[in-house]
C-alpha positions, 0 to 999 in steps of 0.5 A: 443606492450604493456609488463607487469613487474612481480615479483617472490615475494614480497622479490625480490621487497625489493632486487630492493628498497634496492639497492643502489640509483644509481643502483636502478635508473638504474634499474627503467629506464631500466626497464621503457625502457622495457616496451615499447621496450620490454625485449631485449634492448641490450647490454650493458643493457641486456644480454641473459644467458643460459636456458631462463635467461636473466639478467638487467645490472646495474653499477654505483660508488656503484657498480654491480648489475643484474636482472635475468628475463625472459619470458615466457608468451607473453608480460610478463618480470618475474623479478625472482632474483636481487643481487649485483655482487661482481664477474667477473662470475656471481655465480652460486648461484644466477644463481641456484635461478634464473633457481629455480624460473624459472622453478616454473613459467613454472610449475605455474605462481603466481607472482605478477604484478607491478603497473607500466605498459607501459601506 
């Protein structure tokens, strides 16, 4: 089964590329992962939330960082927030953007497709 990786916007793309090297390699794997087994790796990798949300764990020496995602078309993972984790809990902050941006793609799906799909 083939998955597509879709962004909220262009913003959440920069978030992804200005994220410290090592998270952002992590995050690219895990991702490469996804599209081919699809959004649920498991933990220690993915977890799912509450509501729909599922997050992308990303640690390395620079720190913490998620990506709250989820899914709502057949095939499709909606990245829809990326933020460094500076918290034990993750802040309600991120989590009202996420479940914003969430219900704004079940209302309308206008993300935007990434150029890297599952070849």
């Amino acid at each position: 089964m083939k998955w597509t990786i879709k962004y909220y916007n262009e913003q959440v793309q920069e978030d992804i590329l200005n994220l410290p090297d090592k998270l952002q390699a992590r995050y690219l794997k895990l991702t490469d992962r996804m599209l081919i087994y699809g959004p649920n790796l498991g933990e220690p990798h993915t977890k799912p939330l509450k509501d729909g949300l599922f997050e992308i764990r990303m640690k390395a020496k620079e720190g913490i960082a998620r990506a709250l995602y989820c899914t709502i078309k057949r095939n499709e993972i909606h990245i829809l927030h990326v933020f460094m984790k500076k918290t034990q809990k993750t802040p309600s902050k991120e989590l009202k953007t996420a479940r914003k941006r969430l219900k704004e793609i079940k209302e309308n799906d206008d993300t935007q497709t990434i150029k890297r799909k599952n070849a």
